[in-house]
N, C-alpha and C positions, 0 to 999 in steps of 0.2 A: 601419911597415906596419900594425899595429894600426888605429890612428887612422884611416886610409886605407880600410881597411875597415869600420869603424864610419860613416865618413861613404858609405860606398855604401848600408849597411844601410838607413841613415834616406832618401836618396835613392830607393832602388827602393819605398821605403814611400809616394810618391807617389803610386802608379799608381791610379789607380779603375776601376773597371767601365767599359767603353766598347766602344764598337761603329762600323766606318765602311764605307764605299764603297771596296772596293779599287781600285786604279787597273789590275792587269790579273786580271782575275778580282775575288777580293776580296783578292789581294796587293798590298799597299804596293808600289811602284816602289822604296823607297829606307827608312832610318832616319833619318835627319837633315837638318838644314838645310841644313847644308853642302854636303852631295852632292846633297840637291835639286838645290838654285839651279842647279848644273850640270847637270842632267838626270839626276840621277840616276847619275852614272858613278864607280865608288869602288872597281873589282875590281882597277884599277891605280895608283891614286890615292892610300895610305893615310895621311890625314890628318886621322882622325877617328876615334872607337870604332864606327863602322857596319862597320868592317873584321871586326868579331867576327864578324857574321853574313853579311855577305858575301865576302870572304877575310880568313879570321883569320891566311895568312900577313904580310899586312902589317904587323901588330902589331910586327914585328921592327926595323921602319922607323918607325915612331913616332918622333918627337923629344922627347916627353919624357914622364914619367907627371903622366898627366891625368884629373878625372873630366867627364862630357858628363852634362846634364841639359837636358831641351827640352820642351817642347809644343806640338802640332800643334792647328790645330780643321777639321775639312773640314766643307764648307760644300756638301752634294748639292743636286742640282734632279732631281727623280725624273716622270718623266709618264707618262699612261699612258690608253689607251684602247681600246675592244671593242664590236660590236654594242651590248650592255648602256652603257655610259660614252659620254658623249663626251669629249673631252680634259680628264683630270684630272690636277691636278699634287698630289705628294703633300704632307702635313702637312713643312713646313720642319721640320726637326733641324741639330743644330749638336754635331759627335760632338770630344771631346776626344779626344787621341792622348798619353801622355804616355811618353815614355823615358828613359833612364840610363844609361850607361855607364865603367869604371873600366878605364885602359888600362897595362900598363906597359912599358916597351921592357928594362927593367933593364938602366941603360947598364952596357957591361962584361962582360957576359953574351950567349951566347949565344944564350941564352931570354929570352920576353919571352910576358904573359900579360894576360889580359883579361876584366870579367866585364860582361856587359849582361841588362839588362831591356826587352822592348821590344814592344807593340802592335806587329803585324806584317801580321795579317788582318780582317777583316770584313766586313760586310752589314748597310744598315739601312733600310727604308722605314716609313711606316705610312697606308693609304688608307681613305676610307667610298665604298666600290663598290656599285654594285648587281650580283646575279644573277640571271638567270633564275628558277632556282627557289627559290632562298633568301629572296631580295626585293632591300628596297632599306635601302641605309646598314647593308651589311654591312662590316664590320671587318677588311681587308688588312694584317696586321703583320707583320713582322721585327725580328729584333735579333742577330744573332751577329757577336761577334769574340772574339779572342785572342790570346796573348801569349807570348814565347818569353823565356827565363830559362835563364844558365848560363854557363861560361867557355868561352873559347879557347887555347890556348896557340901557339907561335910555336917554329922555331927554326931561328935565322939560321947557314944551313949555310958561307958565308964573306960578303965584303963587298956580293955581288953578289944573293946566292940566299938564299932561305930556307921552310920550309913548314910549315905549321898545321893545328889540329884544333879544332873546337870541339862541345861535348855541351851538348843543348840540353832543358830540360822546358817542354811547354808545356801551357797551360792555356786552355781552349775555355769558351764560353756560349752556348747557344742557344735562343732562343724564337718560335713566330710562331703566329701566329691567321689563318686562312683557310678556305676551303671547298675541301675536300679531295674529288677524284674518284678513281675507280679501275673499272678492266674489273670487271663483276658476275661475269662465268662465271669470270674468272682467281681471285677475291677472295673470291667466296660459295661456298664447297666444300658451306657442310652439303647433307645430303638434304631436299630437300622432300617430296618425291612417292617413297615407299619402294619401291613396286609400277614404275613405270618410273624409279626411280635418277634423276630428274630433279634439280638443284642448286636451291637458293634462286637463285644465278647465271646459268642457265637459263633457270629462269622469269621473272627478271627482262629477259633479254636477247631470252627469246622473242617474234616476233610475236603482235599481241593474238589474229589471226585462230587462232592456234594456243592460246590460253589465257596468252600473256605479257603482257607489259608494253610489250614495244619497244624499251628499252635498251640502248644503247650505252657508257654511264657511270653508275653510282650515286655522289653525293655528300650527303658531310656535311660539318659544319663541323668546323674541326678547333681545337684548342688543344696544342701543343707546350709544356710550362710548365716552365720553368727547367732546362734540360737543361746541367749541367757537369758537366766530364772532365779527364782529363789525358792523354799522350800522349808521348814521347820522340823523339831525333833527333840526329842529326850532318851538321858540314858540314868537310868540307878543303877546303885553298887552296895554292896556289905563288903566290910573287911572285921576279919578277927584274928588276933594277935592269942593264939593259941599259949604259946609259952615263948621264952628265950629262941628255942629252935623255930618250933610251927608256926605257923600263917595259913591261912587259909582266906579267899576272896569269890566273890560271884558280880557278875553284873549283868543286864539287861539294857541294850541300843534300841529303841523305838526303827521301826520301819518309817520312810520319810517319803514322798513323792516334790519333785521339783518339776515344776513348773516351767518350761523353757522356750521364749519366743523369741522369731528373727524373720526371717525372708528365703525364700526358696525358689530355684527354679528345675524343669524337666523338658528335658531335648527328646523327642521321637522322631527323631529325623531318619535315623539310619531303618528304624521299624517299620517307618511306612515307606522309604522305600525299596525296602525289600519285598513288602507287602504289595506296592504297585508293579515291581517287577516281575512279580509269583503273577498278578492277573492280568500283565501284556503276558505272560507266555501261557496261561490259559485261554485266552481269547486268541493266538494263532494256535495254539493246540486244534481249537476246534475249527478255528477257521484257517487253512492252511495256507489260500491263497491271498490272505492279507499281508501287508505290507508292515515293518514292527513302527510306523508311524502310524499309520492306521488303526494298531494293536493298541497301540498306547493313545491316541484319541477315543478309541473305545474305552480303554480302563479310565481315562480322565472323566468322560461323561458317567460311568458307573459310579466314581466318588463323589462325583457332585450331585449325580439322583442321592445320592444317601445325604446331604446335608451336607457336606465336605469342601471346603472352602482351598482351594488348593492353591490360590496364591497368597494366602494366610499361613501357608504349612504349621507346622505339629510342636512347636516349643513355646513355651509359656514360662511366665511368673509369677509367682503370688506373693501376694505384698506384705501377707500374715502366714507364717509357718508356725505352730506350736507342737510340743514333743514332751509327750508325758515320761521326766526319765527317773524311775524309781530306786531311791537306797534299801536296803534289804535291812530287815530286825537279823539282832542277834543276841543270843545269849553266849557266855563266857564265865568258866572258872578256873581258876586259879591254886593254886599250893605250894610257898616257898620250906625251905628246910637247911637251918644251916647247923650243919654235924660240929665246925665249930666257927671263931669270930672270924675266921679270916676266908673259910666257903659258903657262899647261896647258892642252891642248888633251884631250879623255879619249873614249874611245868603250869600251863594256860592249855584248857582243852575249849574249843570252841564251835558251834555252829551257827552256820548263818543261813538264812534264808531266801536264798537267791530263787527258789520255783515259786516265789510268793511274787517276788520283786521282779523276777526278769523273766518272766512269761511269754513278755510282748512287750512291744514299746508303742504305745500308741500315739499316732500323728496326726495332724489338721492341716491340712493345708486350704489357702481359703482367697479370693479374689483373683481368679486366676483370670491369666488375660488373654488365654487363645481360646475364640471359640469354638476351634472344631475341637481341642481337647476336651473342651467344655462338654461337646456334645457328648461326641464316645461315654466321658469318664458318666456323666448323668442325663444324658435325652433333654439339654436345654444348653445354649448358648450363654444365656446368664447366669445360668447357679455354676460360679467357677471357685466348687469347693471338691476336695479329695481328701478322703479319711480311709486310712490304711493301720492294720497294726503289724510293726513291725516283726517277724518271727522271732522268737529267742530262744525258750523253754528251756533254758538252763536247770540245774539241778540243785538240789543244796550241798554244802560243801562242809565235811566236819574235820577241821584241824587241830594238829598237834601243836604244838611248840615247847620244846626243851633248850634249856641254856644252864651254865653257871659261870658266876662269879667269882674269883676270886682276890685276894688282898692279897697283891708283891709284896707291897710296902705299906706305908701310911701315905705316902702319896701316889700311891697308882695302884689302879687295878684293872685285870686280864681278864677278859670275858671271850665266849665262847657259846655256840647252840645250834639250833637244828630245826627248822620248820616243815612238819608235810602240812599242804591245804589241797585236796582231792578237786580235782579240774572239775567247774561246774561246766563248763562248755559239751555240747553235745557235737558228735559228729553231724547234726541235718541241721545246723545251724552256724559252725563256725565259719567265718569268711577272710579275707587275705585283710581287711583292717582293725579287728576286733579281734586278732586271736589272743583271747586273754587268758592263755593255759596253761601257764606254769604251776608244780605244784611243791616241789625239792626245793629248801635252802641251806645255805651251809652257812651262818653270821660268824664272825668274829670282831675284837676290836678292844677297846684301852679305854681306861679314863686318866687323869694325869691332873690333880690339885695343883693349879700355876702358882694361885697364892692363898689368903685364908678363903677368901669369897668366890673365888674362881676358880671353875674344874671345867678341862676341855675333857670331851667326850666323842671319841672317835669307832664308826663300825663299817665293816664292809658286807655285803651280802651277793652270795653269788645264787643266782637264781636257775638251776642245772634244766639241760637244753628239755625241751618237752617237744614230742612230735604229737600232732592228732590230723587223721584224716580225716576228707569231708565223705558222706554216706555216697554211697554208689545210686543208691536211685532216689532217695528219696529227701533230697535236699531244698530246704525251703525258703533258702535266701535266693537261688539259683543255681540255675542247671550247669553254669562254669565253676561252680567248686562242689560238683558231685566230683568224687576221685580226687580232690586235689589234697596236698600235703601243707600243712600248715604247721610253721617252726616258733620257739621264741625260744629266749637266753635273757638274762637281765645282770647288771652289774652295777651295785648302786654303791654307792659313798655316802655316808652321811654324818657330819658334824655338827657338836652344839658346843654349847658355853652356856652352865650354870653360875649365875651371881648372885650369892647371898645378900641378901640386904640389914 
């Protein structure tokens, strides 16, 4: 057993930093090759270490102890366009997926146990967009994914039944670069105007004819930098081996929150000054005969009556950014059927709970170092903190998954299957780095016995193009991807190698 474990050790020591394209949301459809090639269906099927995570009852049913090691590469086509763009497709990436798993049925035993590592989540685009008022060949980035790590155990209640548990740590990363907007009056609390209590937010949102500005949004640019966490979780499972043909399985994923801290920084350079620009040309509005140095020695003394420190300008850091990023519960069931030895037939129907989970994202950001941000964001130069939640209100998502098996030979088998997962993304939400909307898969793929203990496991999955617009008026990430079209496509590889031990 030792040795058995030693070689998991050095195995999960594989894994590198990686980031992908979920297939519904930013969740994997599946862990391995195997259950790919079939669609993805494995809740009743348990013939592989993907059982850990998605019923760890089956572990009980294992035929023998085995460890699984694989590699995926997805391969996105990401697009995207707005008033500002016309059809842009983003920077090609090519995201590694790498996972592990060590199974054991412990013939003789009752129990039976299981330990995986395994990329499970993510998100990744990177675009040169223009905006309105940022400009052009501005920088649209993502990067987040994660990984789940931990055992399961089994216990085969007689020949028929048996039910599992497994505890899971997992470990999150997240990064992106964009231009961040947000409502002035919700966001800019300080006082401007002491004598009528008026908000920096206020006056930013106020009509000019009234002394504002006109806005509807303030943006900056934003940098999210290196934000990682960890987080916790469980999942149970029942398997029952109905007869020869039937199976039947059910399982339940615990909802999980991860915890993610790094450093952050936010540019308003271009917002204010547009903003000081809108009030030199209101103060020669009214004053006709001023001079626009003049104009603008005016607008400069009006920023500095308000507390506005103008040779400090409007970009900050904070030296602690945290982002609450939540995994969604799910339930899952399953039912395989083989009519005879040489077809599986398997269906997994599933839902997940992503309007539980992805709501909002909520943010902290904390020690910020520019005080006139300071001010605007809270009416005090020292408290350089900003808490925001992020828009999401995704929906929940109920998926299919169909596939079979079949037996060529004794040593190979031909699989085949079919995924829909119903796009949680909304149109008042989706944006050019986060379009996580595919919902169509078509898997295919092989297994191939090399020798008695080793079977390669090979699946392709093509993930069919999804278009979704963003809402015409009432878009909450921002007002540049009201109208805009957002694309994806996915093309994933994935290989493993089971060794008997």
């Amino acid at each position: 057993m030792k040795k058995h474990l030693v070689t998991l050790v050095m195995l999960t020591g594989l894994l590198a930093e990686t980031v992908q394209a979920g297939t519904n949301g930013y969740l994997l459809n599946c862990f391995c090759a195997r259950s790919y090639a079939r669609g993805g269906t494995v809740v009743a099927i348990p013939d592989n270490s993907a059982v850990i995570l998605s019923n760890p009852a089956g572990l009980a049913f294992m035929q023998q102890r085995a460890v699984g090691i694989g590699l995926g590469v997805l391969i996105p086509r990401v697009q995207f366009r707005n008033d500002a763009n016309a059809n842009t497709t983003a920077d090609q990436k090519f995201y590694p997926m790498p996972f592990s798993g060590y199974v054991d049925p412990r013939p003789g035993s009752k129990w039976a146990w299981g330990f995986g590592l395994n990329v499970v989540g993510g998100m990744g685009a990177e675009y040169q967009l223009d905006h309105d008022l940022l400009g052009a060949d501005q920088k649209y980035y993502s990067n987040f994914g994660y990984i789940k790590t931990g055992p399961a155990f089994a216990y085969r209640i007689n020949d028929q039944l048996a039910v599992g548990a497994g505890f899971q740590l997992f470990y999150g990363m997240l990064d992106f670069k964009m231009p961040f907007s947000i409502d002035p009056v919700a966001n800019l609390r300080g006082v401007a105007d002491p004598n009528s209590g008026m908000t920096f937010g206020q006056m930013f949102a106020a009509d000019p004819a009234q002394g504002g500005f006109g806005y509807d949004e303030v943006t900056a640019y934003a940098h999210m930098n290196g934000l990682s966490g960890f987080g916790a979780g469980a999942n149970i499972g029942v398997f029952y081996k109905v007869n020869d043909r039937w199976s039947v399985g059910a399982s339940y994923t615990s909802p999980t929150r991860m915890y993610l801290k790094g450093k952050a920084t936010m540019d308003m350079s271009a917002q204010f000054n547009d903003a000081f620009g809108l009030a030199v040309q209101g103060i020669m509005a009214q004053n006709p005969g001023l001079t626009q140095e003049e104009a603008q020695a005016q607008a400069a003394a009006m920023f500095t009556n308000l507390g506005i420190n103008l040779q400090e300008g409007v970009a900050t850091e904070y030296s602690k950014a945290e982002a609450d990023f939540d995994v969604p519960q799910k339930v899952s069931f399953g039912v395989s059927y083989r009519p005879t030895p040489r077809w599986t037939l398997g269906l997994d129907l599933e839902w997940i709970d992503w309007s539980s989970a992805f709501n909002n994202m909520p943010m902290r950001l904390k020690s910020g170092s520019n005080n006139n941000i300071n001010l605007m964001i809270n009416g005090s130069t020292t408290d350089g903190t900003f808490e925001y939640d992020f828009p999401l209100e995704w929906k929940d998502s109920y998926n299919i998954k169909a596939g079979v098996d079949y037996l060529w030979n004794e040593g190979t088998h031909l699989r085949a299957g079919f995924i829909h997962g119903k796009n949680p993304v909304p149109g008042n939400t989706v944006f050019a780095i986060f379009p996580a909307i595919v919902e169509n898969h078509a898997t295919v793929g092989f297994g191939q016995k090399l020798t008695k203990n080793l079977t390669l496991d090979v699946a392709y999955i093509l993930s069919f193009n999804k278009t979704l617009s963003g809402s015409s008026t009432d878009h909450l990430v921002g007002k540049e991807y009201a109208n805009s079209r957002n694309q994806l496509t996915e093309h994933l590889i994935v290989t493993s190698l089971a060794i008997g031990l």
